[in-house]
N, C-alpha and C positions, 0 to 999 in steps of 0.2 A: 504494500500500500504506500501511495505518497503522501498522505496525510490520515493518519487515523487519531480521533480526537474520541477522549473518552469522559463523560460527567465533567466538560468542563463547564467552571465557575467566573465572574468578573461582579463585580458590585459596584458602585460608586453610592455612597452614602445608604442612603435608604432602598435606591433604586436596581436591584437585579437586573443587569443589560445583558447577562450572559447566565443562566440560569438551569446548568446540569446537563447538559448536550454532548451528543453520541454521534458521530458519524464518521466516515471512513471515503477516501478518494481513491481511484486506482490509478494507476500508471496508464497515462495517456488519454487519458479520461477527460470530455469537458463536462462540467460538472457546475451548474448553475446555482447557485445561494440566495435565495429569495426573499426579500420582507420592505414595509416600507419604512420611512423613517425611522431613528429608534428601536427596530425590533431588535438589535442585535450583531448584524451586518458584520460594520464597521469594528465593533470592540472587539469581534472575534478573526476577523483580519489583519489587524494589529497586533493582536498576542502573537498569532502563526507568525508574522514579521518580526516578530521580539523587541516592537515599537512600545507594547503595554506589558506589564506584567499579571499570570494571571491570579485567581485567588485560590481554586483547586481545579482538579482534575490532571489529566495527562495527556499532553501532546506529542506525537512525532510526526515530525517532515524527513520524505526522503530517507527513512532508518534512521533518522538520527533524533534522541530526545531533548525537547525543550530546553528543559533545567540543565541538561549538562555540556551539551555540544551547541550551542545556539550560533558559532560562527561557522560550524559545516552547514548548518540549515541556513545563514544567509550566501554562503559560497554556491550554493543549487537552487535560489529563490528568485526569480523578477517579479518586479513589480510596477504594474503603470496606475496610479492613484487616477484619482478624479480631477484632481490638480496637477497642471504639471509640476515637476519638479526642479525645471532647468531654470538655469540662469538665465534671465531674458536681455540680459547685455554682452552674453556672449553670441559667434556665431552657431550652426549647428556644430561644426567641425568640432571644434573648442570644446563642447559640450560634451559632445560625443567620445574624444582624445579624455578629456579630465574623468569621466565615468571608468572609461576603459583604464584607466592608470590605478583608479581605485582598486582593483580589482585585479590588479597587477600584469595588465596585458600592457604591453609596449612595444615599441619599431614595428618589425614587418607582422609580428601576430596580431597585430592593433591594423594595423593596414588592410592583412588580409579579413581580419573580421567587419573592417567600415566597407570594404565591397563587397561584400556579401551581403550587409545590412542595406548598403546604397543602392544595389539589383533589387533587392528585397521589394525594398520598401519606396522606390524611386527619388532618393532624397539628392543623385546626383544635381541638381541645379539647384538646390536648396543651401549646401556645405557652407558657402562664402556668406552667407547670409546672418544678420542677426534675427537671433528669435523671435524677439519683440512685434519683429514687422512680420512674421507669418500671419499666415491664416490659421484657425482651430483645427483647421482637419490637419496641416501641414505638421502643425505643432503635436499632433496626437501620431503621427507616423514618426517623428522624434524619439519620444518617447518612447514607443513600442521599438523601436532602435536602441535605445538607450536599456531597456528592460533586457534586454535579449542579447548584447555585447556579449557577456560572458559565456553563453550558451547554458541556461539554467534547465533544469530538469522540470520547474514548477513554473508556470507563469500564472499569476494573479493579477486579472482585467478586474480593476472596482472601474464600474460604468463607463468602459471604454468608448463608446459611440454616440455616448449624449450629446445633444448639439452639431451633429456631424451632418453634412448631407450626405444624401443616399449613395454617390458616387464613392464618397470616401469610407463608407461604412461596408459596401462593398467589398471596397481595395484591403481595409482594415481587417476584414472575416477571411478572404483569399489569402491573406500573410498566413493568420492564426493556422487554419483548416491544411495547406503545404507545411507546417511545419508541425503539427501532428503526426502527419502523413508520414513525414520524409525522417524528424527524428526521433517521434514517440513522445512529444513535448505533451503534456498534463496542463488541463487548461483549468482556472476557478474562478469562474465569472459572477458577478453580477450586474445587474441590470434589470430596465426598464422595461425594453422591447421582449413582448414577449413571443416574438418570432425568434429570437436570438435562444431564447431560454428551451426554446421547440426541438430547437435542433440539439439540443445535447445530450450526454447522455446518461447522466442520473441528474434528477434536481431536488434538496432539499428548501423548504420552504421553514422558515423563523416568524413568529411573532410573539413582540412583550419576550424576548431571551428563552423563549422554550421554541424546540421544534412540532411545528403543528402540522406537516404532512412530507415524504418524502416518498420517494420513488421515478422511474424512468415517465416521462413525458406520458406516453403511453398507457400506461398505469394510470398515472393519475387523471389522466382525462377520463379514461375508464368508470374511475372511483368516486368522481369529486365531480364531472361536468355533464351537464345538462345539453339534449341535442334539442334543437328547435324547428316545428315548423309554419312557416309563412303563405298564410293565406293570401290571395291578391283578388281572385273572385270569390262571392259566396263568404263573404265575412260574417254575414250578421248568421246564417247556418251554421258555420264554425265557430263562432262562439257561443252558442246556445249550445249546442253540441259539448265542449269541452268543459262548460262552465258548470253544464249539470252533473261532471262527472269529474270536478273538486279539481281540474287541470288550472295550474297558473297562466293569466292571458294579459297579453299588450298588447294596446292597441294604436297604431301609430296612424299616419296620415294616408299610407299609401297600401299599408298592409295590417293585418290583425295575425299574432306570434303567442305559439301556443310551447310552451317546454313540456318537455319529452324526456322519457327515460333514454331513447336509444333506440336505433332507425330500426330493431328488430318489433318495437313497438306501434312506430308508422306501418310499415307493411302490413301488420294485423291491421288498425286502423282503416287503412288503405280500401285491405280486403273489405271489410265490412261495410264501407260507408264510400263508395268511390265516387258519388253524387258530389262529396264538398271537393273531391282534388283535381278539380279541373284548370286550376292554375297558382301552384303553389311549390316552395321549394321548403327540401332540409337542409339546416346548415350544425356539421356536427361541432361537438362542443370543443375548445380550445383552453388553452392554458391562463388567457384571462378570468374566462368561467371559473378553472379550478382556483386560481387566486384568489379570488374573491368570495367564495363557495367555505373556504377555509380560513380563510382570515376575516371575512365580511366589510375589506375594505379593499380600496381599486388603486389598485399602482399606477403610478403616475411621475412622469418626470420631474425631475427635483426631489422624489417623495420616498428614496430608498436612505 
């Protein structure tokens, strides 16, 4: 495992931010952490970086444990925060050379690894450049440059693509997804978008410092979401219909949306009553469903 964390703990005064959690990452794994503000996120991303310390439990990154090795576990860590981290009066190069000297790479292995990050990530015409004057998406290819110098075993994205446009959020997931591929890199996200979170491949969800539901996308949409279907003719028949028979209904402008256990439930319906489905779609249930199903609150940008 690259991260197995077992009852751990974090407090701050009265308030439990981290409150006895169990979970376990594998090797090469994207693995998406979910919750909004405050549930927890962030203090337990912090301990794993050895930014906080925690109050119980046991962590290891990478074979290696918390308490006693904490600088093998940053020699196999990157990390791209929310904020960048660069100096915005250097240029990228500078930025890039100063990271990579931390870390002890210099001359040509500092060379070879800035063209690899510069192919990478396309930052050849960016080098000469102060940071200050990039753009946000320019400046987030940086950084994901900057995380990756060393070639880490672990990369921890806290809300890599927020504010990005689409092109570059793109360009951002094609780096991640080739270097899975190509070196087995272990990916810990979180995030907003819950397309992002779709694609992974186990996701635990946090609220208020306890874990409130985890498993593969799949699973949980299974477990936790609700499929829907929309009427467009025959509304006022489909809601009478559903209404009498304790179904949840909304009723919007263009269409009347009835939830559903699951399209093996339409089909019966279907069967029985083909008179209301003469124009109407299913739309199965998604990982916002499940968010929201299990937390009772809606993720939203700014709000992790």
């Amino acid at each position: 495992m690259v991260i197995d964390i077992k009852n751990l703990k974090k407090s701050f005064k009265d308030i439990n931010a981290v409150d006895g959690i169990s979970f376990r990452v594998k090797e090469g794994e994207l693995f998406a952490f979910l919750g909004v503000n405050g549930a927890g996120k962030s203090t337990t991303i912090n301990i794993i970086s050895g930014i906080l310390n925690k109050d119980g439990g046991e962590v290891n990154v990478c074979g290696h444990n918390l308490d006693t090795d904490m600088n093998a576990i940053k020699a196999k860590l990157g990390i791209v925060f929310q904020n960048s981290v660069l100096d915005k009066k250097l240029t990228v190069y500078e930025n890039l050379k100063y990271r990579a000297n931390l870390y002890g790479i210099f001359g040509k292995e500092f060379k070879d690894r800035l063209d690899e990050m510069t192919e990478l990530l396309v930052l050849k015409d960016l080098l000469k450049r102060q940071l200050n004057k990039l753009s946000g998406g320019q400046k987030r290819r940086v950084d994901i440059a900057r995380a990756l110098l060393h070639k880490p075993q672990l990369l921890i994205l806290d809300e890599p693509t927020t504010g990005l446009d689409p092109k570059t959020r793109i360009t951002v997931w094609n780096v991640i997804e080739k270097l899975r591929k190509e070196s087995g890199l272990t990916v810990f996200l979180t995030t907003h978008y819950m397309e992002e979170a779709t694609d992974s491949d186990y996701i635990v969800i946090i609220d208020a410092g306890k874990i409130v539901a985890e498993g593969s996308p799949h699973e949980l949409k299974n477990k936790y979401a609700s499929d829907f279907i929309k009427f467009y003719n025959r509304r006022q028949e489909a809601e009478k219909y559903f209404t009498e028979r304790g179904y949840v209904i909304k009723n919007e402008r263009d269409f009347t949306e009835v939830e559903i256990k699951g399209t093996a439930e339409v089909a019966n319906i279907l069967k029985c009553n083909p008179q209301l489905f003469d124009d109407f779609e299913v739309l199965k249930g998604n990982m916002d469903n499940v968010f929201i199903k299990v937390t009772g609150k809606e993720l939203q940008a700014g709000l992790l």
